[in-house]
N, C-alpha and C positions, 0 to 999 in steps of 0.2 A: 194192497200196498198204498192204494194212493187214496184210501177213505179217509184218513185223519187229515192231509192235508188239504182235502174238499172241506171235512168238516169246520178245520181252521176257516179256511177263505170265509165260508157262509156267516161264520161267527161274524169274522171280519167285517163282511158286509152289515150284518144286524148291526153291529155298533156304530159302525160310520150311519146308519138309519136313525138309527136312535142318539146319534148327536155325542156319544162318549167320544168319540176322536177328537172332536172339535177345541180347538185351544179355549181353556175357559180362563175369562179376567176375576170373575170375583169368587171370594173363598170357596174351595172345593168341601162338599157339605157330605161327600159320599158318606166319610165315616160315619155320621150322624145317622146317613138312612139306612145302612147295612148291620150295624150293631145297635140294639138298642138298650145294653148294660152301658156302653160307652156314651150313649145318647142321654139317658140319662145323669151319668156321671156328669159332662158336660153342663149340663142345663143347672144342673145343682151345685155344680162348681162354681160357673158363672152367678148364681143370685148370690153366693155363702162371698163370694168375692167382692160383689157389691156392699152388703151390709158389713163388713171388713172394714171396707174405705170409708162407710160411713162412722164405724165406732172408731177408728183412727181419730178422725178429724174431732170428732165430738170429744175424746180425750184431750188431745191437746188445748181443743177450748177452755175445757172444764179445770183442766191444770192451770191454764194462764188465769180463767175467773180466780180461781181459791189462791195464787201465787203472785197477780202481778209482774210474771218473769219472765221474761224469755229465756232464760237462761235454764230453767223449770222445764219448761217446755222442750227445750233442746233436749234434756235428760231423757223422756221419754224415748227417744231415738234409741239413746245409751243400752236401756231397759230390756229395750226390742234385741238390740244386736245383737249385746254378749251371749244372752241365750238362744239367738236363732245360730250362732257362729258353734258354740259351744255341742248342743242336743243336734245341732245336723249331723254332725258325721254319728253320732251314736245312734242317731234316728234312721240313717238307712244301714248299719245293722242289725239295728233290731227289725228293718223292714227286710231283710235278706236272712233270718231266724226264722219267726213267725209268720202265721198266717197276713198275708197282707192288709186281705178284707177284714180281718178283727181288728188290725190296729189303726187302718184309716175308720173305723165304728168308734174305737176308742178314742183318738184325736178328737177328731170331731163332734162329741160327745162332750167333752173336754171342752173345746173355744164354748159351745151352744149353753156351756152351764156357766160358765165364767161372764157370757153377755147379758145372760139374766142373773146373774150377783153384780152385775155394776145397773143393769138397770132395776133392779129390787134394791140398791144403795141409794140408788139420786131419786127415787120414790120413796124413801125414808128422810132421806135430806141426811146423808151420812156423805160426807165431803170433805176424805181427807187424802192429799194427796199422795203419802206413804201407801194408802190402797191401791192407787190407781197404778203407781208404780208397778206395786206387786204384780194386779190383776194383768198387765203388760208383759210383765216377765215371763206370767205363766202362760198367756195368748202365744207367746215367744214356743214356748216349749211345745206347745199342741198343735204347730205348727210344722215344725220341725220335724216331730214323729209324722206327719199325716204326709208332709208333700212326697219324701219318697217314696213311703206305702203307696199312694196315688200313682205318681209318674209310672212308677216297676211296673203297673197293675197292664196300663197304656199296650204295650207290647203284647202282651196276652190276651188282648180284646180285639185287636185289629189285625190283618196283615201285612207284611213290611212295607208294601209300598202305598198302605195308607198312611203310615206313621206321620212323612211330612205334611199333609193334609192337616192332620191330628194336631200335630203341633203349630200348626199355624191359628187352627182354629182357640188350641190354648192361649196363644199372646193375644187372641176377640179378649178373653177372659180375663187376663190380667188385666189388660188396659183398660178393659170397659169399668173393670173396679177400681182402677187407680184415675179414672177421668169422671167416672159418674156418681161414684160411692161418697167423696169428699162433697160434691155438690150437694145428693141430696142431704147428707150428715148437714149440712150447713144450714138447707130448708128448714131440714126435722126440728133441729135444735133453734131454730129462730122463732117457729111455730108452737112449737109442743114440748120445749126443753130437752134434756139431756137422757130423760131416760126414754123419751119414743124413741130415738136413734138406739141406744142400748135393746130396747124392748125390739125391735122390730129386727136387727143383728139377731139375736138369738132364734127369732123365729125362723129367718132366712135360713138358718142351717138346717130346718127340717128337709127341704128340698136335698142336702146333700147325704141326710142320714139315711133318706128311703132309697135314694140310689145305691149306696154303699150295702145298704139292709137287701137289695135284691141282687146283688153279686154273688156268684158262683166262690168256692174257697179258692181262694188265691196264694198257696203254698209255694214257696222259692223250686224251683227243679236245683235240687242239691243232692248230690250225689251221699248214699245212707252209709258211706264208709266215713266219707267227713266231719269232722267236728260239729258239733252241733253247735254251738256258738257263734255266728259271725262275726271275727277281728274284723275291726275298723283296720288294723295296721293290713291285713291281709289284700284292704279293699288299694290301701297305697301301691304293696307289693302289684299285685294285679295292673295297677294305671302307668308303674315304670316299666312294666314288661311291653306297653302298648303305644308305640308312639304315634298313633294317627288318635288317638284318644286324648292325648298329653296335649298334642297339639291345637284341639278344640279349647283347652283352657289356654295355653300359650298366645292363642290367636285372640282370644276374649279379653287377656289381662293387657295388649296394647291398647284395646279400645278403653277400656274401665281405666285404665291407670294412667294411660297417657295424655289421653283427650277426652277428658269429662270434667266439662267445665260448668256442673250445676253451682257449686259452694260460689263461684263468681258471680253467679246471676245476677244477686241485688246491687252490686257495684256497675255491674255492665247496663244496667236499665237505668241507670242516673247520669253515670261518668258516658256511655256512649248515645243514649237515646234522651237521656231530658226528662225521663220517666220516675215512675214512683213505685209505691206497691204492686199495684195495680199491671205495671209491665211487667216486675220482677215474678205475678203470676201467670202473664202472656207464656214467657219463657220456661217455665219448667213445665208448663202444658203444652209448649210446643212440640217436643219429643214423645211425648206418649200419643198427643192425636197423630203424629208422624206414622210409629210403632201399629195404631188402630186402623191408620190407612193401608199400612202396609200386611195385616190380617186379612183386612176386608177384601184386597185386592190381590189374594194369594194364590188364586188357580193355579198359575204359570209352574210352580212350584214345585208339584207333582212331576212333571216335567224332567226337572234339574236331576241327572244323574250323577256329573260329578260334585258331590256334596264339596269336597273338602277347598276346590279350586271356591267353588261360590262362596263358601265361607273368607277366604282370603280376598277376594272382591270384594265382600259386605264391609268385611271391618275396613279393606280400604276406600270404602265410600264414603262409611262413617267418620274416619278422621280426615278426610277431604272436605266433606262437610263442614265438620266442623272448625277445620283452618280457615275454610273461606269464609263462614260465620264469624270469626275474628276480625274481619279486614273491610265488615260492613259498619254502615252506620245508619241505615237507615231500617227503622223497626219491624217493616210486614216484609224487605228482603230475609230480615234475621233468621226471622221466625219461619220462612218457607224453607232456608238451609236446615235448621233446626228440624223441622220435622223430615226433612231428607236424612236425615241422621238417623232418628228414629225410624223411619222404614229399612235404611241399612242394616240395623242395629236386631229388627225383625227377621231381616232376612236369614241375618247367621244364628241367630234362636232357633230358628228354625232346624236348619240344618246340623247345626251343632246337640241338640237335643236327640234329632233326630240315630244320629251316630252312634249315641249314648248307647240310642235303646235298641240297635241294632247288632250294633260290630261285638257288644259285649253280652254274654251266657247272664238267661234268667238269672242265675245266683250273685251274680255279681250288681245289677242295675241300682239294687238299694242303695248299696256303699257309695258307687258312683252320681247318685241323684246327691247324695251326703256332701262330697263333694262339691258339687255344682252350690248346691244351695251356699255351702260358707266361701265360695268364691263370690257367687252372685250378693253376698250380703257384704264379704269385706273388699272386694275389689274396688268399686265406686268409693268406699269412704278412702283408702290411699288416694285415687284418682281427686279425691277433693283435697286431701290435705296438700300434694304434689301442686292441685292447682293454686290454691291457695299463697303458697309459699313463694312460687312461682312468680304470682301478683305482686305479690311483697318486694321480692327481690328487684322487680322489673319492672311489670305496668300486666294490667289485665290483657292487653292485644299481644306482647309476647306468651302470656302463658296458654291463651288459648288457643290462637293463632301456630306458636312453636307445639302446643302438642298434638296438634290436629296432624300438623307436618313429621313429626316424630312415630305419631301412629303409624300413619302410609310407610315411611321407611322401616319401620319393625318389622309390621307384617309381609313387609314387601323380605324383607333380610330373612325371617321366618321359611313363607313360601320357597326362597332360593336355597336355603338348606337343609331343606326337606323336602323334596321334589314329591316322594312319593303319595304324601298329603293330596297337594295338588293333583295325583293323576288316582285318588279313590275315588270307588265305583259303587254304588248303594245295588249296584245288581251282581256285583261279586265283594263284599265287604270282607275288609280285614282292619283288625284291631291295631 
């Protein structure tokens, strides 16, 4: 009778030897070293991410060379959205259909041949910009298929309580391409033109084709009496029946819509700091190095059991942030709130993904990643227009200032009406 709970203790002790108890400050890496299909995925994710941000930036250049426009250039955004908005939700039912691992081979497959036809075009000197539109569109769409297929895969590689781990080490990924990828696209192209950045994108995806190529089949667990089809409408029905799930995006679209003051940047670096372009890029880099600190310094993480309370803390740090960032005027305070933001902004990614891919059955994860993405792609652009408008009607310090403070009281109104949110338990989860 009392051999397992010796056994326990001894465990116990090994671990406290071996330092796993110990509160860890920088990214917990276990996932990395216990899976090595995840490991790989990762490392592959991370370069295809990079060379991403650099054919991004190298587009947009490329547009404005052949256009003179900024307004051209804007369009590109256009290009991107409608079909990342549109193929997401269709994209995680068909990632909730099929096998997973074939359709993130597919996707990807897909971006890695489209960045060699834009860099075999600016190696011909074929520079028109109706192509490049196109070639964006369809980046849009092979995107769209791949991130659900990806994300669903997540859960069935790891166990749950490496998830938040997992996803913490995901927003390393994002951010490192959305901070590194524009840079060096900038070098590439300053040095070697337009299509070393294109040419060396495409290559970059080999790393995520051989990871994807060594995954085990990744089939939905769907029950064989069900349709074989995944509705997208199904995946809605499924999300009104879950309100601690509803609530991850309820909680998200205060921050996104309320207080997200990117579209004011280039006003706020002249009208409050005296500044030029050059600030106007301080500032929307401030948030992402924020977001990258707040990966790198994610141990604690694993930790946090009640997911849904930290998530209602994140967002409201993140529009505290951001209200007091309204109220400053001096530029390296701005920008330490700013990337305060972006760690808050981490924190509830985290946990809010996390949720995703826990509280809800293999079969459903696709539709729900569907989801997420046409939130994560159209929320921010309300939150710009909202600010926007805002400015206009007022001054840029009401509108970023009032929705920083709007934020804190949503989520705050949110949290009190939903208690049960607040009291979720990642070690007894309910949807």
């Amino acid at each position: 009778m009392t051999a397992q709970p010796e056994a326990k203790a001894r465990n116990g002790k090994a671990r406290s030897r071996n330092g796993d108890d110990r509160p860890r400050i920088l990214a917990d890496l276990t996932p990395l070293r216990t899976s090595a299909h995840y490991r790989r995925l990762w490392f592959g994710n991370t370069i295809s991410w990079v060379g991403q941000g650099m054919t991004a930036l190298a587009i947009s250049l490329q547009v404005y060379d052949i256009t003179g426009s900024s307004f051209s250039v804007g369009l590109v955004g256009l290009f991107s959205l409608v079909p990342l908005m549109v193929f997401g939700l269709y994209g995680g039912a068909i990632a909730d259909t099929v096998d997973r691992r074939k359709l993130g081979l597919a996707s990807a497959t897909g971006s890695a041949v489209l960045s060699a036809g834009l860099a075999a075009a600016a190696f011909a000197g074929f520079a028109h910009v109706w192509f490049l539109y196109g070639i964006v569109a369809l980046q849009s769409v092979c995107a769209a298929l791949n991130a659900p297929a990806r994300s669903s895969m997540i859960p069935r590689l790891l166990p749950p309580e490496q998830l938040p781990a997992a996803n913490a080490l995901s927003s390393i990924t994002t951010t490192s391409g959305t901070l590194v990828g524009p840079m060096l696209g900038g070098l590439m192209v300053g040095f070697a033109g337009y299509q070393s950045a294109y040419l060396l994108d495409a290559v970059s995806f080999s790393a995520a084709l051989y990871a994807m190529w060594r995954l085990p089949s990744m089939l939905p667990d769907r029950d064989r009496t069900t349709a074989k089809r995944a509705s997208v409408l199904d995946g809605f029905r499924f999300l009104a029946t879950r309100p601690n799930l509803r609530m991850t995006f309820f909680s998200d679209f205060c921050a996104m819509i309320l207080a997200h003051p990117r579209a004011l940047f280039p006003a706020v670096a002249v009208l409050w700091y005296g500044g030029d372009a050059r600030t106007t890029g301080l500032l929307v880099a401030a948030p992402a190095f924020g977001a990258l600190l707040g990966g790198v310094f994610s141990g604690w993480l694993s930790r946090v059991h009640r997911h849904g309370l930290a998530i209602l803390l994140s967002v409201g740090a993140w529009g505290a942030a951001i209200a007091v960032f309204g109220l400053t005027r001096n530029l390296w305070l701005g920008l330490v709130f700013l990337a305060l933001a972006g760690c808050a902004d981490t924190v509830s990614m985290v946990f809010r993904n996390t949720m995703m891919q826990v509280a809800a059955p293999d079969e459903m994860r696709g539709r729900l990643q569907g989801v997420f993405i046409v939130v994560v792609a159209g929320g921010p652009r309300l939150g710009d227009f909202l600010a926007g408008t805002t400015a206009d009607l007022a001054s840029p310090t009401v509108a970023v200032t009032g929705g920083g403070v709007a934020c804190v009281l949503a989520v705050t109104l949110l949290g009190l009406s939903r208690r049960r949110f607040a009291r979720y338990d990642a070690r007894d989860p309910e949807a």
